[in-house]
ZAKE-290512 format. One record per residue (C-alpha): x, y, z. Coordinates in pm, whole numbers, plus 50000, padded with zeros to 5 digits. Each point is the difference from the previous one (the first is absolute). Last residue first. Example, Ala and Ser with C-alpha at 12.3 -4.5 7.8 and 13.67 -1.06 7.14 Angstrom:
2
+-------+-------+-------+
|  east | north |    up |
+-------+-------+-------+
| 51367 | 49894 | 50714 |
| 49863 | 49656 | 50066 |
+-------+-------+-------+
REM end
This chain:
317
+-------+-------+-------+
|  east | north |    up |
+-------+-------+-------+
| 13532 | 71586 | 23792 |
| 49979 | 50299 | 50131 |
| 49588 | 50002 | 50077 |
| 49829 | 50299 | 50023 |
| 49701 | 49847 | 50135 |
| 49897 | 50302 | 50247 |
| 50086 | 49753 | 50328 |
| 50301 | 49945 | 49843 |
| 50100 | 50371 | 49931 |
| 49910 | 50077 | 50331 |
| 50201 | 49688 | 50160 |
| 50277 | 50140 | 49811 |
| 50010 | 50383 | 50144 |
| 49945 | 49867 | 50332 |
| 50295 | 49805 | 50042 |
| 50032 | 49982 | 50396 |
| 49624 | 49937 | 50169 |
| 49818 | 49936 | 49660 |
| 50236 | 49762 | 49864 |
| 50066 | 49764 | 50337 |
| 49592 | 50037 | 50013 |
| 49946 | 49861 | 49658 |
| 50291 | 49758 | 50067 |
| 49798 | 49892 | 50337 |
| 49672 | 49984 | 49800 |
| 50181 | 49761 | 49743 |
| 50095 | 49774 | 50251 |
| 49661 | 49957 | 50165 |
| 49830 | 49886 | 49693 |
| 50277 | 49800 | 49914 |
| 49940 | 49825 | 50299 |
| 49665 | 49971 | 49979 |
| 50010 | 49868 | 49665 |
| 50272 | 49743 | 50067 |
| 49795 | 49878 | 50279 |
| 49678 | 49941 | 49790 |
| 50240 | 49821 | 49775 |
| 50129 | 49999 | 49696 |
| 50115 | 49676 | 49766 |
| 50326 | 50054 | 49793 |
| 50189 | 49691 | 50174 |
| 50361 | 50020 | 49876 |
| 50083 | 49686 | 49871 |
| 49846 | 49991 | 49678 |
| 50250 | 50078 | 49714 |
| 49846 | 49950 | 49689 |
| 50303 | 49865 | 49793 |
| 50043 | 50072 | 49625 |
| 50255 | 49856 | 49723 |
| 49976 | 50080 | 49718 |
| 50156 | 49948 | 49636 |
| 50041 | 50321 | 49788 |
| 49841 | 50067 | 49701 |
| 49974 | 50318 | 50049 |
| 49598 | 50019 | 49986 |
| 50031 | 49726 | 50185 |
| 50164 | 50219 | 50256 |
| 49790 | 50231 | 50021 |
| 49710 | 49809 | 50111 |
| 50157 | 49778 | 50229 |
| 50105 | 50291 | 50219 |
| 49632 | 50142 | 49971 |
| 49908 | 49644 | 50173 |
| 50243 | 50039 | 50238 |
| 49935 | 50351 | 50117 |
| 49620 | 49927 | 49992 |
| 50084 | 49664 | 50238 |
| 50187 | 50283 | 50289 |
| 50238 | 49838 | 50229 |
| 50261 | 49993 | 49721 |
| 50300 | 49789 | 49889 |
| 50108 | 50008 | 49612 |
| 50244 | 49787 | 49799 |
| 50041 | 50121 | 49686 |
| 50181 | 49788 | 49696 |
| 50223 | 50045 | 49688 |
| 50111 | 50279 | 50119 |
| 50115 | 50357 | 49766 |
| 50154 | 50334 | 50217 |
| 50015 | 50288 | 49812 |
| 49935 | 50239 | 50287 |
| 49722 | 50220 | 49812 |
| 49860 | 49652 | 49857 |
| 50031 | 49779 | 50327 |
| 49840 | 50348 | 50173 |
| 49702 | 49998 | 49794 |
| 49952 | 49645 | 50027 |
| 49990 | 50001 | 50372 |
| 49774 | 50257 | 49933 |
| 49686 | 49852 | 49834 |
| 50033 | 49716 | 50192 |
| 50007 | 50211 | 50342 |
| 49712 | 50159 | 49881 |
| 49988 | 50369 | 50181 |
| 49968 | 50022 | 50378 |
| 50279 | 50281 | 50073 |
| 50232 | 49774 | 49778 |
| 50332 | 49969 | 50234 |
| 50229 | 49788 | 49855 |
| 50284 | 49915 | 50252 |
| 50360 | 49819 | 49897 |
| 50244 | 50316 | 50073 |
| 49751 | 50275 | 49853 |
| 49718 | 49954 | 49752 |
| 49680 | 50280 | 50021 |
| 49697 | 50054 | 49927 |
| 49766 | 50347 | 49993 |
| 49686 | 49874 | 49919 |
| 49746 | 50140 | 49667 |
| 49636 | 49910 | 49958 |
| 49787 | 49943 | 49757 |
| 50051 | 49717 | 49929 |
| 50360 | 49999 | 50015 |
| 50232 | 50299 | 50050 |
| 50342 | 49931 | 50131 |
| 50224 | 50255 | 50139 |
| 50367 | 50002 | 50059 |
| 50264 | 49918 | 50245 |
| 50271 | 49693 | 49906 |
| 50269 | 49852 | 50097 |
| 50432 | 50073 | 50208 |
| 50081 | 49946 | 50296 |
| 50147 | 49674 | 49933 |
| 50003 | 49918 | 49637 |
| 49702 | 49883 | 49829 |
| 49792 | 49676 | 49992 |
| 50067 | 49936 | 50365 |
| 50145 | 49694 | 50108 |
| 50292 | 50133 | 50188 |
| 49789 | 50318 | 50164 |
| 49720 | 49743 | 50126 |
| 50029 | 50016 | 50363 |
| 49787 | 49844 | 50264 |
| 50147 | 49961 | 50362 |
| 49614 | 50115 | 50132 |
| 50154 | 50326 | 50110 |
| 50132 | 50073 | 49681 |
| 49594 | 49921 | 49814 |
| 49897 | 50186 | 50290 |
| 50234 | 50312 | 49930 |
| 49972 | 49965 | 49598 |
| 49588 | 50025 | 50033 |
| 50044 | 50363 | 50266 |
| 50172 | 50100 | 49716 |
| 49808 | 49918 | 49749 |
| 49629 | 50127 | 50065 |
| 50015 | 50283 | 49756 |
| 50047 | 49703 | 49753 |
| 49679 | 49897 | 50040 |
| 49923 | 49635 | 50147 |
| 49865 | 49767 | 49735 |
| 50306 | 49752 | 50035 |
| 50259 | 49846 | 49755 |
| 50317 | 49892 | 50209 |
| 50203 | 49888 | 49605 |
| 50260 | 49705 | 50080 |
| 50296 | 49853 | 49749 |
| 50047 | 49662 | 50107 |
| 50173 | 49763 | 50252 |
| 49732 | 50067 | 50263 |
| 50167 | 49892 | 50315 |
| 49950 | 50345 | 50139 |
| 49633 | 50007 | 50008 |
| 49958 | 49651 | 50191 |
| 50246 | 50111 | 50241 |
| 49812 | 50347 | 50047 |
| 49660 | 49804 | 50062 |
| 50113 | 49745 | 50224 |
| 49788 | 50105 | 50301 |
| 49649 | 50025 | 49759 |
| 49804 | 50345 | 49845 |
| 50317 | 50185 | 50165 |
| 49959 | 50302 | 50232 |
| 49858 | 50408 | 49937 |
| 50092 | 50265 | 50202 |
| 49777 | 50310 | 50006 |
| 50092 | 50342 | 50022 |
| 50043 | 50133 | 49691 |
| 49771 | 49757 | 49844 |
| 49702 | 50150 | 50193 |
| 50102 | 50312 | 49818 |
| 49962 | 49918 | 49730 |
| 49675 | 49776 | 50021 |
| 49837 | 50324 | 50151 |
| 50081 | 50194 | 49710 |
| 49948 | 49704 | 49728 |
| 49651 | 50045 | 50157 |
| 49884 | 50340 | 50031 |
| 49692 | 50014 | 50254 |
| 49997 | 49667 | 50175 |
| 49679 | 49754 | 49950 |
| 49870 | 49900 | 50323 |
| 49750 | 50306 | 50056 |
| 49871 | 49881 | 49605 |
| 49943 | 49640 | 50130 |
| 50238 | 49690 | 49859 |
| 49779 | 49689 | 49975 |
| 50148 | 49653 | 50038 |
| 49955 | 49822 | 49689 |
| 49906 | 49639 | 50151 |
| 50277 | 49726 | 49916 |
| 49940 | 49815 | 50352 |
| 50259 | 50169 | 50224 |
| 49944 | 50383 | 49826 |
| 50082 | 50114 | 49655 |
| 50126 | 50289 | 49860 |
| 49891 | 50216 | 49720 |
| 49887 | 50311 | 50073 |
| 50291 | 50256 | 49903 |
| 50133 | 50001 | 50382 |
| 49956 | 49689 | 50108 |
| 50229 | 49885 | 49675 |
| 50245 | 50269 | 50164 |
| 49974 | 49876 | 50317 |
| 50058 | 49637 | 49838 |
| 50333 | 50127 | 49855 |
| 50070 | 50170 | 50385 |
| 49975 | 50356 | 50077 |
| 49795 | 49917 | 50353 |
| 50033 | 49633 | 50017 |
| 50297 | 49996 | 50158 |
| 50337 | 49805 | 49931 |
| 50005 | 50048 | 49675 |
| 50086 | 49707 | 49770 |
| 50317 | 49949 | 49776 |
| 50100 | 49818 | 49726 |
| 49699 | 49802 | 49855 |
| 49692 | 50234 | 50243 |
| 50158 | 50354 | 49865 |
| 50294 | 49931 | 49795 |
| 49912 | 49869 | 49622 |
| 50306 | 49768 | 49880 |
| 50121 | 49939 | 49655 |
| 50206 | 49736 | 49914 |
| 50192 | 50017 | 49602 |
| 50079 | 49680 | 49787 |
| 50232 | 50020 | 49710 |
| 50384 | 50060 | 50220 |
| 49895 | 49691 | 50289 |
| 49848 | 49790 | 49710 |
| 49706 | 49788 | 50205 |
| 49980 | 49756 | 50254 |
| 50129 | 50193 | 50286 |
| 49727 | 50286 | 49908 |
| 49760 | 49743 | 50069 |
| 50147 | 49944 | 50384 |
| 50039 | 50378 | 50053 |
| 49619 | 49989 | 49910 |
| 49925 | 49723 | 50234 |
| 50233 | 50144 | 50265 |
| 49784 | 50327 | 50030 |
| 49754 | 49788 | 50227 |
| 49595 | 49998 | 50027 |
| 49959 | 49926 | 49643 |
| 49717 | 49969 | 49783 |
| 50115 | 49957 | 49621 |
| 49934 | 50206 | 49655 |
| 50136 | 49851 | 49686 |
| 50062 | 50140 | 49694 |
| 50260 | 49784 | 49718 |
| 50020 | 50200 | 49662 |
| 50032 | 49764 | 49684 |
| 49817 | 50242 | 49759 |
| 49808 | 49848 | 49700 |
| 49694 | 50180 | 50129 |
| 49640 | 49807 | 49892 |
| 50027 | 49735 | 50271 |
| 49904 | 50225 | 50282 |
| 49968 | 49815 | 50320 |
| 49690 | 50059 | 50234 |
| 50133 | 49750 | 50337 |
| 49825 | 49798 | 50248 |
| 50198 | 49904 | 50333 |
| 49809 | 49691 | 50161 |
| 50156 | 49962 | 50389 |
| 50033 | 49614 | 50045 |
| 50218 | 50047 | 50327 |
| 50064 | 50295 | 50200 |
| 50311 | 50175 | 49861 |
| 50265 | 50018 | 50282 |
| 50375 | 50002 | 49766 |
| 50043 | 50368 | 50062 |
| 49799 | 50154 | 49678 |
| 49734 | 49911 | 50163 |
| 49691 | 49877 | 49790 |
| 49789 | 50187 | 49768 |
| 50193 | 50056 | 49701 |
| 49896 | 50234 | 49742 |
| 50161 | 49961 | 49717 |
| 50004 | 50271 | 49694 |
| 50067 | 49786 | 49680 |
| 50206 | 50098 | 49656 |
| 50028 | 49734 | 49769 |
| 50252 | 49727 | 49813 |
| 49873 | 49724 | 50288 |
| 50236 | 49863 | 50166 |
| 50248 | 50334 | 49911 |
| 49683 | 50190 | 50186 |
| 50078 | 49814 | 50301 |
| 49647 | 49929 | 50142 |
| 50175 | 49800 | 50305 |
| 50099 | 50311 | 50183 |
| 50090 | 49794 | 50311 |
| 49801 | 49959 | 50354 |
| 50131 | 49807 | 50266 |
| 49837 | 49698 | 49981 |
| 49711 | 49814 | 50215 |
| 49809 | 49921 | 49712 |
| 49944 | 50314 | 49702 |
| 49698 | 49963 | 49815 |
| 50000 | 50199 | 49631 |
| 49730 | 50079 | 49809 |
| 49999 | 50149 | 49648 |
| 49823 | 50252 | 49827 |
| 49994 | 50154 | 49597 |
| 49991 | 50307 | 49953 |
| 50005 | 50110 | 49601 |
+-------+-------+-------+
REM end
Protein backbone atom coordinates (compact mmCIF):
# COMPACT_ATOMS: atom_id res chain seq x y z
CA UNK A 1 0.00 0.00 0.00
CA UNK A 2 1.45 3.75 -0.93
CA UNK A 3 0.36 6.02 0.89
CA UNK A 4 1.72 10.08 0.29
CA UNK A 5 2.74 12.74 2.37
CA UNK A 6 3.83 16.38 1.91
CA UNK A 7 6.41 17.98 3.44
CA UNK A 8 7.36 22.06 3.23
CA UNK A 9 10.67 22.84 4.24
CA UNK A 10 11.15 27.02 5.41
CA UNK A 11 14.36 28.47 5.03
CA UNK A 12 16.26 25.27 6.62
CA UNK A 13 18.93 23.31 5.71
CA UNK A 14 17.51 20.24 4.68
CA UNK A 15 17.40 16.99 7.15
CA UNK A 16 16.12 13.44 6.50
CA UNK A 17 13.06 14.11 8.54
CA UNK A 18 11.16 10.75 7.33
CA UNK A 19 13.37 8.74 9.79
CA UNK A 20 12.14 5.36 9.30
CA UNK A 21 12.68 4.70 13.34
CA UNK A 22 9.79 7.80 13.47
CA UNK A 23 7.84 5.99 11.70
CA UNK A 24 8.59 1.88 11.94
CA UNK A 25 8.90 1.95 7.80
CA UNK A 26 11.06 2.10 5.00
CA UNK A 27 10.81 5.63 2.88
CA UNK A 28 12.89 6.84 -0.20
CA UNK A 29 13.16 10.89 0.27
CA UNK A 30 13.56 13.04 -2.17
CA UNK A 31 14.55 16.35 -1.04
CA UNK A 32 14.37 19.25 -3.15
CA UNK A 33 16.23 21.93 -1.50
CA UNK A 34 20.11 22.35 -1.08
CA UNK A 35 21.67 20.18 0.77
CA UNK A 36 24.07 23.35 1.79
CA UNK A 37 21.76 25.23 4.09
CA UNK A 38 20.16 27.55 0.68
CA UNK A 39 16.71 25.85 0.17
CA UNK A 40 14.32 28.44 -1.34
CA UNK A 41 11.51 28.83 0.91
CA UNK A 42 8.05 26.91 1.08
CA UNK A 43 9.33 24.19 -1.41
CA UNK A 44 6.42 21.17 -1.13
CA UNK A 45 8.42 17.75 -1.17
CA UNK A 46 5.74 14.85 -1.76
CA UNK A 47 6.71 11.45 -0.90
CA UNK A 48 5.18 7.47 -2.02
CA UNK A 49 6.03 5.63 1.35
CA UNK A 50 5.51 1.96 1.67
CA UNK A 51 3.79 1.07 4.86
CA UNK A 52 3.44 -2.63 4.08
CA UNK A 53 7.51 -3.49 4.82
CA UNK A 54 8.30 -3.77 8.49
CA UNK A 55 11.91 -2.67 7.60
CA UNK A 56 13.36 0.45 9.39
CA UNK A 57 15.78 1.45 6.41
CA UNK A 58 16.40 5.32 6.19
CA UNK A 59 16.88 6.49 1.98
CA UNK A 60 17.32 9.80 1.23
CA UNK A 61 18.55 11.46 -1.87
CA UNK A 62 19.83 15.31 -1.51
CA UNK A 63 21.07 18.11 -4.06
CA UNK A 64 24.38 19.20 -3.25
CA UNK A 65 26.80 21.43 -4.88
CA UNK A 66 29.67 20.66 -2.10
CA UNK A 67 31.31 17.26 -0.91
CA UNK A 68 31.26 18.78 2.71
CA UNK A 69 27.57 17.96 3.14
CA UNK A 70 28.21 14.32 2.82
CA UNK A 71 31.53 14.44 4.91
CA UNK A 72 29.25 16.45 7.27
CA UNK A 73 26.51 13.35 7.47
CA UNK A 74 29.10 10.88 7.70
CA UNK A 75 30.27 13.01 10.96
CA UNK A 76 27.01 12.19 12.47
CA UNK A 77 27.01 8.69 12.07
CA UNK A 78 29.11 5.39 13.49
CA UNK A 79 32.63 6.10 12.00
CA UNK A 80 33.37 1.81 11.90
CA UNK A 81 29.16 1.01 10.62
CA UNK A 82 28.82 3.67 8.05
CA UNK A 83 30.76 3.42 4.64
CA UNK A 84 31.24 6.84 1.89
CA UNK A 85 31.36 6.13 -1.49
CA UNK A 86 32.46 8.56 -4.06
CA UNK A 87 31.86 8.44 -8.03
CA UNK A 88 34.99 10.41 -9.79
CA UNK A 89 34.16 11.95 -13.00
CA UNK A 90 32.06 15.41 -12.34
CA UNK A 91 32.06 14.60 -7.84
CA UNK A 92 35.90 14.07 -7.69
CA UNK A 93 37.36 15.17 -10.60
CA UNK A 94 36.37 17.00 -13.92
CA UNK A 95 38.21 17.05 -17.27
CA UNK A 96 39.59 19.86 -18.29
CA UNK A 97 38.32 19.62 -22.03
CA UNK A 98 35.36 18.78 -23.39
CA UNK A 99 36.71 16.40 -25.87
CA UNK A 100 36.83 12.89 -23.63
CA UNK A 101 35.01 14.50 -20.90
CA UNK A 102 31.80 12.69 -18.74
CA UNK A 103 29.49 15.05 -20.72
CA UNK A 104 31.53 14.10 -24.06
CA UNK A 105 30.69 10.85 -23.40
CA UNK A 106 26.84 11.61 -22.66
CA UNK A 107 27.30 13.69 -26.21
CA UNK A 108 28.50 10.86 -27.46
CA UNK A 109 25.61 8.11 -26.79
CA UNK A 110 22.79 10.85 -27.49
CA UNK A 111 21.84 12.08 -24.48
CA UNK A 112 23.07 15.44 -23.51
CA UNK A 113 21.52 18.50 -23.07
CA UNK A 114 22.12 21.97 -24.27
CA UNK A 115 21.66 25.62 -22.16
CA UNK A 116 17.86 25.31 -21.91
CA UNK A 117 17.39 21.37 -21.28
CA UNK A 118 17.01 20.68 -25.19
CA UNK A 119 18.59 17.13 -26.25
CA UNK A 120 21.29 18.34 -28.33
CA UNK A 121 21.58 16.07 -31.35
CA UNK A 122 24.74 14.03 -31.96
CA UNK A 123 25.11 13.50 -36.07
CA UNK A 124 26.51 10.16 -37.45
CA UNK A 125 29.98 12.29 -38.94
CA UNK A 126 30.15 13.43 -35.12
CA UNK A 127 29.95 10.15 -33.60
CA UNK A 128 33.69 8.56 -33.23
CA UNK A 129 34.35 5.12 -34.63
CA UNK A 130 35.29 2.85 -31.48
CA UNK A 131 34.45 4.58 -28.44
CA UNK A 132 36.03 3.19 -25.22
CA UNK A 133 39.12 3.35 -27.83
CA UNK A 134 39.09 6.90 -28.30
CA UNK A 135 38.06 7.55 -24.56
CA UNK A 136 41.37 5.55 -23.75
CA UNK A 137 43.37 7.06 -25.09
CA UNK A 138 42.11 10.55 -24.51
CA UNK A 139 42.67 9.60 -20.83
CA UNK A 140 46.23 8.97 -21.48
CA UNK A 141 46.86 12.23 -22.15
CA UNK A 142 44.51 14.33 -20.51
CA UNK A 143 44.72 15.92 -17.03
CA UNK A 144 41.83 16.15 -15.16
CA UNK A 145 41.34 19.00 -11.88
CA UNK A 146 39.11 19.05 -8.77
CA UNK A 147 35.11 19.36 -9.03
CA UNK A 148 35.76 22.44 -6.17
CA UNK A 149 39.43 23.98 -4.65
CA UNK A 150 39.01 22.04 -1.38
CA UNK A 151 38.22 18.88 -2.85
CA UNK A 152 41.32 16.71 -1.59
CA UNK A 153 40.89 18.27 2.03
CA UNK A 154 37.37 17.44 2.08
CA UNK A 155 38.31 13.74 0.91
CA UNK A 156 40.95 13.23 3.41
CA UNK A 157 39.06 14.24 6.49
CA UNK A 158 36.74 11.37 5.96
CA UNK A 159 37.09 9.42 9.21
CA UNK A 160 35.64 6.22 7.57
CA UNK A 161 36.30 3.36 5.54
CA UNK A 162 36.03 4.76 1.65
CA UNK A 163 35.06 2.66 -1.63
CA UNK A 164 36.03 5.26 -5.26
CA UNK A 165 33.15 3.41 -7.20
CA UNK A 166 33.16 4.68 -10.87
CA UNK A 167 31.85 3.27 -14.33
CA UNK A 168 35.23 3.67 -15.98
CA UNK A 169 36.73 0.15 -17.19
CA UNK A 170 39.37 -1.24 -15.56
CA UNK A 171 41.60 -1.13 -18.75
CA UNK A 172 41.42 2.54 -18.03
CA UNK A 173 43.26 2.33 -14.50
CA UNK A 174 46.30 3.48 -14.76
CA UNK A 175 46.00 6.52 -16.40
CA UNK A 176 42.69 6.81 -13.32
CA UNK A 177 45.45 6.15 -10.31
CA UNK A 178 47.82 8.99 -11.95
CA UNK A 179 45.04 11.80 -11.80
CA UNK A 180 43.50 10.59 -8.78
CA UNK A 181 47.77 10.98 -7.34
CA UNK A 182 48.06 14.06 -9.03
CA UNK A 183 44.90 15.47 -7.54
CA UNK A 184 46.56 14.65 -3.73
CA UNK A 185 43.85 11.82 -3.49
CA UNK A 186 44.81 8.53 -2.02
CA UNK A 187 42.71 5.88 -0.66
CA UNK A 188 45.32 2.93 0.06
CA UNK A 189 44.61 3.37 4.13
CA UNK A 190 40.91 3.15 3.79
CA UNK A 191 40.69 0.61 1.33
CA UNK A 192 38.67 -2.51 1.94
CA UNK A 193 41.71 -4.76 1.24
CA UNK A 194 45.30 -4.57 1.78
CA UNK A 195 47.46 -2.30 -0.21
CA UNK A 196 48.19 -3.62 -3.53
CA UNK A 197 46.36 -6.13 -3.22
CA UNK A 198 41.81 -6.69 -4.78
CA UNK A 199 40.01 -8.00 -7.11
CA UNK A 200 39.87 -8.82 -11.22
CA UNK A 201 37.08 -10.86 -12.51
CA UNK A 202 34.06 -10.81 -14.69
CA UNK A 203 30.56 -9.98 -14.00
CA UNK A 204 27.70 -10.96 -16.18
CA UNK A 205 24.38 -9.15 -15.62
CA UNK A 206 21.65 -8.79 -17.95
CA UNK A 207 22.92 -9.95 -20.37
CA UNK A 208 25.96 -8.73 -20.29
CA UNK A 209 29.26 -9.46 -18.62
CA UNK A 210 32.17 -6.36 -17.38
CA UNK A 211 35.47 -6.96 -16.43
CA UNK A 212 35.64 -5.04 -12.70
CA UNK A 213 38.00 -4.55 -10.65
CA UNK A 214 38.98 -3.39 -6.67
CA UNK A 215 42.51 -2.16 -6.10
CA UNK A 216 43.82 0.35 -3.29
CA UNK A 217 40.22 2.10 -2.61
CA UNK A 218 38.91 2.25 -6.55
CA UNK A 219 35.94 0.16 -7.96
CA UNK A 220 35.94 0.25 -11.39
CA UNK A 221 32.46 -1.29 -12.85
CA UNK A 222 32.89 -0.68 -16.71
CA UNK A 223 29.20 0.89 -16.48
CA UNK A 224 27.44 -1.92 -14.62
CA UNK A 225 24.95 -1.02 -11.48
CA UNK A 226 26.94 0.50 -9.04
CA UNK A 227 24.23 -0.80 -6.38
CA UNK A 228 24.31 -4.01 -7.62
CA UNK A 229 28.13 -4.08 -7.16
CA UNK A 230 28.96 -2.26 -4.30
CA UNK A 231 27.17 -5.13 -2.74
CA UNK A 232 29.00 -7.62 -4.56
CA UNK A 233 32.24 -6.45 -3.43
CA UNK A 234 30.98 -5.82 0.53
CA UNK A 235 30.12 -9.68 0.23
CA UNK A 236 33.45 -10.94 -1.62
CA UNK A 237 35.44 -8.50 0.86
CA UNK A 238 33.40 -9.29 3.95
CA UNK A 239 32.91 -6.02 4.93
CA UNK A 240 29.18 -5.40 6.89
CA UNK A 241 27.87 -1.21 7.46
CA UNK A 242 25.19 -0.23 8.98
CA UNK A 243 24.91 2.74 6.54
CA UNK A 244 26.05 4.00 2.77
CA UNK A 245 26.76 7.23 2.02
CA UNK A 246 26.94 7.77 -1.75
CA UNK A 247 28.04 10.95 -3.97
CA UNK A 248 27.34 10.89 -7.73
CA UNK A 249 26.84 13.34 -10.62
CA UNK A 250 24.69 10.89 -12.31
CA UNK A 251 20.57 10.69 -10.60
CA UNK A 252 20.29 6.87 -12.33
CA UNK A 253 23.46 5.96 -10.30
CA UNK A 254 21.77 7.17 -7.18
CA UNK A 255 18.61 5.91 -7.60
CA UNK A 256 20.04 2.24 -8.55
CA UNK A 257 22.25 2.84 -5.33
CA UNK A 258 19.06 3.13 -3.31
CA UNK A 259 17.77 0.20 -4.84
CA UNK A 260 20.22 -2.25 -3.68
CA UNK A 261 20.62 -1.25 -0.74
CA UNK A 262 17.14 -1.62 0.58
CA UNK A 263 17.23 -4.71 -0.62
CA UNK A 264 20.17 -5.04 2.11
CA UNK A 265 18.68 -3.45 4.49
CA UNK A 266 21.03 -0.95 4.77
CA UNK A 267 20.34 2.74 5.69
CA UNK A 268 21.24 5.43 2.87
CA UNK A 269 22.46 8.06 2.41
CA UNK A 270 22.62 9.62 -1.30
CA UNK A 271 23.85 13.02 -2.63
CA UNK A 272 23.26 14.17 -6.32
CA UNK A 273 26.17 16.04 -6.86
CA UNK A 274 25.40 19.06 -9.17
CA UNK A 275 28.19 21.28 -9.49
CA UNK A 276 29.65 20.42 -12.54
CA UNK A 277 27.51 21.98 -15.30
CA UNK A 278 26.66 18.96 -17.81
CA UNK A 279 25.04 21.34 -20.47
CA UNK A 280 26.84 21.26 -24.22
CA UNK A 281 27.41 23.76 -26.28
CA UNK A 282 27.57 24.70 -29.91
CA UNK A 283 31.26 25.51 -28.99
CA UNK A 284 31.94 22.32 -27.29
CA UNK A 285 30.77 20.57 -30.46
CA UNK A 286 32.96 22.34 -32.70
CA UNK A 287 35.67 21.85 -30.76
CA UNK A 288 35.42 18.39 -30.27
CA UNK A 289 34.71 18.17 -33.71
CA UNK A 290 38.02 19.58 -34.54
CA UNK A 291 39.89 17.59 -31.92
CA UNK A 292 38.96 14.38 -32.96
CA UNK A 293 40.00 15.10 -36.71
CA UNK A 294 43.49 16.10 -35.44
CA UNK A 295 43.79 12.56 -33.44
CA UNK A 296 42.41 10.92 -36.64
CA UNK A 297 45.14 12.61 -38.53
CA UNK A 298 47.92 12.19 -35.54
CA UNK A 299 46.82 8.22 -36.12
CA UNK A 300 46.84 8.09 -39.74
CA UNK A 301 50.17 10.05 -40.30
CA UNK A 302 52.39 7.86 -37.54
CA UNK A 303 50.26 4.74 -36.28
CA UNK A 304 48.76 3.60 -39.30
CA UNK A 305 48.11 0.14 -38.45
CA UNK A 306 45.57 1.44 -35.51
CA UNK A 307 43.84 4.15 -37.21
CA UNK A 308 42.98 1.23 -39.88
CA UNK A 309 41.64 -0.95 -37.47
CA UNK A 310 39.56 2.04 -36.05
CA UNK A 311 38.38 3.30 -39.03
CA UNK A 312 37.22 -0.64 -39.85
CA UNK A 313 35.38 -0.79 -36.27
CA UNK A 314 37.60 -3.19 -34.72
CA UNK A 315 37.39 -1.72 -31.60
CA UNK A 316 40.04 -2.86 -28.55
CA UNK A 317 38.18 -2.03 -26.00
Amino acid sequence: MLKLFSLTAANMRPTPILRAALFGLTSTVFLAGCATGQADAAKVITHAIKTDNPSQTVSVIYPSTDLQDAVDKANTLEPKSTLVVFDIDDTLLTATEFFGSDKWYDWQRGRALDQQGVLVDTTDSEKVNCLFDVLGMVFEMAVNKPTQPNMADIVDSVNNDVVILTARSGAYRAATMRELARNQLNFKQKSLTPAGTGYHYDYTLGGRTAQVSYVDGVFMVQGMDKGIMLLDLLKRSEHEYASVIFVDDKQHNLDNMAKALKTANIDFYGYHYNRISKAVSKTDVANASAANSALTQLLEGYFTDRAELISQGQCDY
